[in-house]
C-alpha positions in Angstrom: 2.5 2.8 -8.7 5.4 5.1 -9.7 2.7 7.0 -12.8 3.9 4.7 -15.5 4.4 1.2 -16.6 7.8 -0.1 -18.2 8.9 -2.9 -19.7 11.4 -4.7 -21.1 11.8 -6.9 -24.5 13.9 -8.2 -26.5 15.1 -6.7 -30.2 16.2 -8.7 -32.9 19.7 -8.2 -32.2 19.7 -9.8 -29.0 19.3 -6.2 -26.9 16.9 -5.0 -24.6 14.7 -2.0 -24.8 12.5 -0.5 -22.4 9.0 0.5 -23.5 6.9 3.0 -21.1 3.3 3.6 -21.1 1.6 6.1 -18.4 -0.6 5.5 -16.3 -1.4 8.6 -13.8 0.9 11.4 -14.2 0.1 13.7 -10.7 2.9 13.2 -8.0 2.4 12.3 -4.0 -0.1 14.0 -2.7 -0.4 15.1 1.2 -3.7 15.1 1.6 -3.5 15.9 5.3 -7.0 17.5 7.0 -8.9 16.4 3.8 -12.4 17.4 5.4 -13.5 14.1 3.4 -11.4 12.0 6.1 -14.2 10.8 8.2 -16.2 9.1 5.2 -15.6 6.1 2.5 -14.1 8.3 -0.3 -12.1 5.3 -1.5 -13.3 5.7 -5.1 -12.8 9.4 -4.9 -9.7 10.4 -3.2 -6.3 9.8 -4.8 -7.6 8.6 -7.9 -5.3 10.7 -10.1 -2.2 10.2 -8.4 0.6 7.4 -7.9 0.4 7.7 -3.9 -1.4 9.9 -1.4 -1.3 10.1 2.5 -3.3 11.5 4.8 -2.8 12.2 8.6 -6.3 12.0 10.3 -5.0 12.4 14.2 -1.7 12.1 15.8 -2.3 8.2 16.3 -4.0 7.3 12.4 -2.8 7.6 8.9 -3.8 6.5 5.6 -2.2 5.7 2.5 -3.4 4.6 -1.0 -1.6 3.8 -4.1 -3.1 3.5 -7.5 -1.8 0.1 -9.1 -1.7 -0.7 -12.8 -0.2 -4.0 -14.3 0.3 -5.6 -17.6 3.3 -6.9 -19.9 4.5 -5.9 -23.2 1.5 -5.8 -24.9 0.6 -2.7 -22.2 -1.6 -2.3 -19.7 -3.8 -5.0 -18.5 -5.6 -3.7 -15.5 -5.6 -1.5 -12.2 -6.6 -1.8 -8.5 -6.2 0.7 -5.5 -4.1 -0.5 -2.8 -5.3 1.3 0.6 -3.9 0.5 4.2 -4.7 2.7 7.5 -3.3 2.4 10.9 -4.6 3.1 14.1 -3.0 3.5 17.3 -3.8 1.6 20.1 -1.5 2.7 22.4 1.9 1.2 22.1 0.5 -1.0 19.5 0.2 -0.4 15.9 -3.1 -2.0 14.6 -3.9 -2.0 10.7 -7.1 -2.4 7.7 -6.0 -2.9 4.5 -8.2 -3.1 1.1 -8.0 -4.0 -2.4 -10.3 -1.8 -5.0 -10.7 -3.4 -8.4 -10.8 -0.8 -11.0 -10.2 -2.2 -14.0 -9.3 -5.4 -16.3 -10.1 -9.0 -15.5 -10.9 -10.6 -12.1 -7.5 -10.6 -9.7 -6.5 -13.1 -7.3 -4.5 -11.7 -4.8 -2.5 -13.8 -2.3 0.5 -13.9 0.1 0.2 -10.4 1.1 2.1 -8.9 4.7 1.0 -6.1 6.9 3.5 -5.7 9.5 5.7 -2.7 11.8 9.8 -2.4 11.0 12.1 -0.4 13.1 14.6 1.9 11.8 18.0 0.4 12.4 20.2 2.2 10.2 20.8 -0.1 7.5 18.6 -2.4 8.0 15.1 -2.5 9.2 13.9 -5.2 11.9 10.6 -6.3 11.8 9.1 -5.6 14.9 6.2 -7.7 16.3 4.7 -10.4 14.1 3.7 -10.4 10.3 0.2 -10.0 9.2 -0.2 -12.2 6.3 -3.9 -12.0 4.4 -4.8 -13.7 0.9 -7.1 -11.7 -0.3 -8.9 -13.3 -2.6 -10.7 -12.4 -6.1 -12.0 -9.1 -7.0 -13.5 -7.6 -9.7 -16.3 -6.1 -11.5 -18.9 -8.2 -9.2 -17.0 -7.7 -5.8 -15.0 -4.7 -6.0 -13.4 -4.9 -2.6 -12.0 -7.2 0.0 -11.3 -5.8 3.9 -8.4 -7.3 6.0 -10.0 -7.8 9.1 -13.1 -6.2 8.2 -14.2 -2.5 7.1 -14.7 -1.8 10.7 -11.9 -4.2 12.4 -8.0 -4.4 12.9 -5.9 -6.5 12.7 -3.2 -6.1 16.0 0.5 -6.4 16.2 1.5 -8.8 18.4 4.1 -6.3 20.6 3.6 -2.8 21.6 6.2 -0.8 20.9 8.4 1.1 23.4 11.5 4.4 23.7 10.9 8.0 22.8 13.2 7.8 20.0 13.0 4.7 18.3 11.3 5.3 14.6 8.9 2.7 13.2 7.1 2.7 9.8 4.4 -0.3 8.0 4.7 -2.5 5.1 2.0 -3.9 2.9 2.5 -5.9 -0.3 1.8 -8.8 -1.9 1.2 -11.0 -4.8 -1.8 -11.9 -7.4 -2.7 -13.3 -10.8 -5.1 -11.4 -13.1 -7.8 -14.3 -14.9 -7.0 -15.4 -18.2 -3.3 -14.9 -17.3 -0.3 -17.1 -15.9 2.1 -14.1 -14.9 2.5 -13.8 -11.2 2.7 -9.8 -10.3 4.1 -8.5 -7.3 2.7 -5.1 -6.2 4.4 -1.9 -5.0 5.0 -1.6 -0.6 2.8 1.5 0.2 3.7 2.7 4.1 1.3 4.8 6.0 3.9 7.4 7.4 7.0 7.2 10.5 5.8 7.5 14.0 8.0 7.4 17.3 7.5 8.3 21.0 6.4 5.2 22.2 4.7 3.6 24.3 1.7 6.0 23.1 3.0 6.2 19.7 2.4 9.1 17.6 3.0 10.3 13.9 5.8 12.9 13.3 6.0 11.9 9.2 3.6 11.7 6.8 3.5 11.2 3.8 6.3 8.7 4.3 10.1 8.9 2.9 12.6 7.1 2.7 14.7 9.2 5.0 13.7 8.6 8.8 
């Protein structure tokens, strides 16, 4: 999901080389008030970028990233990667999807929602992990839901202090048909949020700085 594919093989002489081919070429997008917020625009919005955010409220974000995979013959094949959080009070609560787009079938499996704190060098994980195997999708059944397109799926703590700073994970694994390779894909975060117990937003699109 970083707008190109790279990777590495061998030359006669024993080096490596690293071979690039791109994929989307438009940066991180803040999509933030995108009027289209309220409706399923999965196949519309963010379909030229890497990553794209979008605050909705205070209390829900969204994030998708555009995925492509392959090996050194190029690229195989490409999903979305979309996650949204809604707060229900203290507690963050998530729905997640995988979008086929292109290439074989994928099997996706061993995939984790779940909340980390911001403790300087290290981030807890706060609350338990949300695993999902999602299954196969592909050109018959495009998408799979965890819980549901209309559910969540809870943490198991609320969250609590003013100042603490929390963000999401969600990444996981999956196999493409007619291939043994095991991919992992990028960890897509929905934005910061702190002033807990009634958690709200204060960064989105999310960085790497807290």
């Amino acid at each position: 999901m970083a707008g190109e594919l790279t990777v590495a093989t061998t030359d006669a002489d024993g080096g490596t080389k690293f071979e690039s081919t791109m994929v989307t070429d438009s940066p991180n997008i803040d999509t933030t008030g995108d009027i289209r917020i309220a409706a399923d625009d999965y196949d519309t919005w963010c379909e030229t970028g890497t990553t794209c955010s979008r605050l909705i409220n205070d209390y829900t974000a969204e994030v998708k990233g555009n995925g492509a995979y392959g090996n050194n013959g190029g690229v195989i094949g490409s999903f979305d990667q979309v996650l949204r959080q809604s707060f229900d009070g203290g507690t963050p609560r998530w729905r997640g999807h995988l979008d086929w787009d292109s290439g074989p079938n994928v099997d996706g499996f061993n995939w984790i929602i779940r909340c980390r704190k911001s403790d300087g060098a290290f981030d807890s994980t706060c609350g338990n992990e949300n695993p999902w195997d999602p299954g196969v999708i592909g050109s018959i059944g495009q998408r799979t839901w965890i819980p549901s397109e209309t559910g969540y799926r809870y943490n198991s703590a609320g969250l609590t202090g003013s100042t603490n700073k929390y963000h999401d994970d969600f990444y996981g694994a999956f196999k493409a048909s007619g291939y043994t390779t095991t991919w992992s894909s990028g960890t897509l975060h929905t934005g910061r949020w702190r002033s807990c117990s009634a958690c709200k937003y204060y960064q989105v699109p999310w960085t790497t700085t807290p």
